[in-house]
C-alpha positions as CSV (number, residue, x, y, z in Angstrom):
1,X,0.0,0.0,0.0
2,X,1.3,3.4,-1.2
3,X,2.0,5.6,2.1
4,X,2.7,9.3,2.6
5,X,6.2,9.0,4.4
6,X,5.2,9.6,8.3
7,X,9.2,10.7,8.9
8,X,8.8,13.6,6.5
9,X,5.5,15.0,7.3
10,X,6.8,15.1,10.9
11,X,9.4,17.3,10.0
12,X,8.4,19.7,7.5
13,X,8.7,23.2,8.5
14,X,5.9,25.4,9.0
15,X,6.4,28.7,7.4
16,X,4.2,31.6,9.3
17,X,3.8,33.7,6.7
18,X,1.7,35.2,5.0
19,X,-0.2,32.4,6.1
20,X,0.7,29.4,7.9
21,X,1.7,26.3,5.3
22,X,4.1,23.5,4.4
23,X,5.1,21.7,1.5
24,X,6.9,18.9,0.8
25,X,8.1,18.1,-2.7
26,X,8.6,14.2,-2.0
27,X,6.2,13.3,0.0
28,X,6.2,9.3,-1.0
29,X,8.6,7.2,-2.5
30,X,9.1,7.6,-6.2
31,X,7.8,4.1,-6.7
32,X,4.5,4.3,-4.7
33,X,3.9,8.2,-6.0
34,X,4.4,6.0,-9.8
35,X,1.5,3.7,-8.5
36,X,-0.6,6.0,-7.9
37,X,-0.3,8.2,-10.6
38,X,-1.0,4.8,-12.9
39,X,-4.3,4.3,-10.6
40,X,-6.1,7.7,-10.7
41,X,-9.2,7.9,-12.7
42,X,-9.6,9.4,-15.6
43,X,-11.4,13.1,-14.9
44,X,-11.1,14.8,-18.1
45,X,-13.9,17.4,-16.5
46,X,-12.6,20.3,-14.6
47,X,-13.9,20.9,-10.9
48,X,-13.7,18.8,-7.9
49,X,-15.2,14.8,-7.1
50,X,-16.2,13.7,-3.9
51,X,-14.3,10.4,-4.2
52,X,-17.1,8.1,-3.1
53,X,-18.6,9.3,-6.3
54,X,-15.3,8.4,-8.5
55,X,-14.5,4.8,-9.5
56,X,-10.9,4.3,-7.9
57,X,-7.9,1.3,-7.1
58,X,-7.7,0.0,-3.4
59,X,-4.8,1.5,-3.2
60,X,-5.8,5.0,-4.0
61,X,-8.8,4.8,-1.5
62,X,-6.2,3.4,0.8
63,X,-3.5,6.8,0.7
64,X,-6.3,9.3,1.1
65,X,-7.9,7.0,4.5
66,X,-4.7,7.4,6.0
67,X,-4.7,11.1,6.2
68,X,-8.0,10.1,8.8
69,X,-5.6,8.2,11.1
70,X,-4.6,9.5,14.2
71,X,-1.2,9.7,13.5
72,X,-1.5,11.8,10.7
73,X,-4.2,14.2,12.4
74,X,-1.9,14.8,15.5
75,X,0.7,15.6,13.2
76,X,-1.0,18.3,11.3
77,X,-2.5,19.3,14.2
78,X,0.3,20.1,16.1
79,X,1.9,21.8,13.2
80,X,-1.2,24.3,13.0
81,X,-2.0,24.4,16.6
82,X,-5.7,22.6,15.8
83,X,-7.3,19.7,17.8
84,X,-8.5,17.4,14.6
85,X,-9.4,14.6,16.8
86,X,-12.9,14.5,16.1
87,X,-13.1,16.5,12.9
88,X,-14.8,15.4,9.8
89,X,-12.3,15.1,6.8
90,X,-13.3,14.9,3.0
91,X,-11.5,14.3,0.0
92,X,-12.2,15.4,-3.2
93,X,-10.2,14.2,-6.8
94,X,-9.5,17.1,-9.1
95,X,-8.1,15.6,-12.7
96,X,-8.0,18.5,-15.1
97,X,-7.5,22.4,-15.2
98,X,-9.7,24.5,-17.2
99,X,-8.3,28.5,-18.4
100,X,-10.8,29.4,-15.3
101,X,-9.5,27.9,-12.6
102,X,-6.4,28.3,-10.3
103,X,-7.8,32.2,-10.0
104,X,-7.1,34.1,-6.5
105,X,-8.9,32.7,-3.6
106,X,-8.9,31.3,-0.1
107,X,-10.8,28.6,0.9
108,X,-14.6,28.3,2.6
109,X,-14.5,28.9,6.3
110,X,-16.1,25.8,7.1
111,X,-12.3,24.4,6.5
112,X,-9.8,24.4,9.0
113,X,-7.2,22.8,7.0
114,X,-6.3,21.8,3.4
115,X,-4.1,19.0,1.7
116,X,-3.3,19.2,-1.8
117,X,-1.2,16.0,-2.9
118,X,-0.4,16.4,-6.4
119,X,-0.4,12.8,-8.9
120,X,1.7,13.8,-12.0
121,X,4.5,12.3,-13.3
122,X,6.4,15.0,-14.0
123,X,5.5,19.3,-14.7
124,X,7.6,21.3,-17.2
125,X,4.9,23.6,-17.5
126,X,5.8,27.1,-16.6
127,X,2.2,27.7,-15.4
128,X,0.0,25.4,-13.2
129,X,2.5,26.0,-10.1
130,X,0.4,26.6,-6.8
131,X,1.3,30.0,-5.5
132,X,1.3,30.8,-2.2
133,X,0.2,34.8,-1.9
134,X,0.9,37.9,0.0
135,X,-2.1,39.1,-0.8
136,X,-5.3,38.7,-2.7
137,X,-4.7,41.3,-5.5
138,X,-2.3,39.5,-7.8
139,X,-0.6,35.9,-8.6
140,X,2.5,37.8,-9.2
141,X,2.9,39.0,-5.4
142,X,4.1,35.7,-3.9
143,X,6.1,34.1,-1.5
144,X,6.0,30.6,-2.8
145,X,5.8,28.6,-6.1
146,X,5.5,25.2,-6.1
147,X,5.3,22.3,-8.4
148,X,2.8,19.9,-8.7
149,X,4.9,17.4,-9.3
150,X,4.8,13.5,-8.5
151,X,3.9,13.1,-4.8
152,X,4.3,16.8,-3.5
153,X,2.4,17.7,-1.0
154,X,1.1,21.2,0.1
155,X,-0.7,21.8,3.6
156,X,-2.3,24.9,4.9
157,X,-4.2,26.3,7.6
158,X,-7.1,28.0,6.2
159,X,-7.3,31.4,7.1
160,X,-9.1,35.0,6.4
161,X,-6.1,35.9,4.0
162,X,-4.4,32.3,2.5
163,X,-4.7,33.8,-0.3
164,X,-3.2,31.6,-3.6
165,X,-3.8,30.1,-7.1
166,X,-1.8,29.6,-10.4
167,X,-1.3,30.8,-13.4
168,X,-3.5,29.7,-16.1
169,X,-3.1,26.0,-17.1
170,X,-5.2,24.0,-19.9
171,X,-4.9,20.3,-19.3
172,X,-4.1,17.4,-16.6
173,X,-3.5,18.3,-13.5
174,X,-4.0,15.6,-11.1
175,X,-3.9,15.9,-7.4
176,X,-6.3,14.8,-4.0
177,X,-7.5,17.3,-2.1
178,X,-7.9,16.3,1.4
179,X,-9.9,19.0,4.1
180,X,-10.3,18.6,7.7
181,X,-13.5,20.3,8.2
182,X,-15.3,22.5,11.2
183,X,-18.2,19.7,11.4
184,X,-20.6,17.4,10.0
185,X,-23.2,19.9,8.4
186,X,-20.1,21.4,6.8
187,X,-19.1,18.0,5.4
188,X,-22.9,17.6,4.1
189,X,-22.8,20.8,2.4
190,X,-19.3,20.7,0.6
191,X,-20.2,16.9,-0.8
192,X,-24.3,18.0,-1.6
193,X,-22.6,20.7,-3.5
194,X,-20.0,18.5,-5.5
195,X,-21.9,15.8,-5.8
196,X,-24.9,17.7,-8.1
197,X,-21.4,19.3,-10.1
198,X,-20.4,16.1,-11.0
199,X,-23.8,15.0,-11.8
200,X,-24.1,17.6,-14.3
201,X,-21.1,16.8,-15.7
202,X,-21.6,13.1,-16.2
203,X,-25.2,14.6,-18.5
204,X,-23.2,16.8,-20.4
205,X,-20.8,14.3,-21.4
């Protein structure tokens, strides 16, 4: 079974600012991220899937369950200074990038921490990078580019002003989002909402 490596989550380094967020450009081995990348489903639709709703390997269910355990929600916890105990988490699949999307945001306030793990084999593309932002006026006023390469890992703790996007991308763009979330009606509402999305999509196929 394909694991995130437990060693190097422990000791990535927080950076404070502008928000608080880590990142980790290995975060498996190069044969498991390989694995992985061969098992994710085909999404050639932009926007996110719950991944109950997705068709995926055992072994892919397998990674994202382990970001529930309690090892892995003390860790991030105690990086962002959050109990996760007893929080709800939800992961979502995201398989393709439209022009529209990687535009400046932060994330709903129902989430109180985000994991991006990003599934592609390799990116030469000069845009598509996740930047991390100063400030929510432009992508070029940042503090942190980073590739979406195979098995990085970004983690952040979502706040009024983590502010970041990318550059305009056209194409694959694989990654699992994981979100510890402020409760269950939260976790209702985010998979209600992507559930009908990828409903619609599967119509206008």
């Amino acid at each position: 079974m394909s694991q995130v490596t437990i060693e190097r989550l422990s000791s990535a380094e927080v950076k404070p600012s502008p928000f608080p967020h880590f990142y980790l450009e290995r975060s498996l081995a190069s044969d498991e991220a390989s694995a992985l990348i061969a098992d994710f489903p085909p999404l050639h639709k932009g926007g996110s899937f719950n991944i109950k709703d997705v068709k995926t390997s055992e072994r892919l269910r397998s990674f994202i369950e382990q970001f529930g355990s309690a090892e892995v929600r003390r860790i991030l916890g105690e990086k962002f200074a959050l109990d996760l105990s007893d929080k709800p988490m939800m992961a979502t699949l995201r398989g393709y990038s439209r022009a529209k999307d990687g535009r400046i945001h932060t994330d709903s306030k129902t989430k109180l921490i985000t994991v991006l793990i990003y599934l592609n084999s390799d990116w030469s593309a000069p845009t598509g990078r996740l930047r991390i932002l100063r400030s929510g006026k432009s992508l070029d006023d940042y503090s942190d580019e980073l590739l979406p390469g195979p098995g990085s890992l970004v983690a952040f703790k979502v706040t009024d002003n983590c502010w970041h996007g990318y550059p305009s991308f056209v194409g694959k763009r694989q990654a699992i989002q994981i979100n510890f979330l402020s409760g269950d009606k939260a976790k209702k509402k985010h998979q209600f909402f992507h559930g009908i999305s990828a409903r619609l999509k599967s119509l206008l196929r």
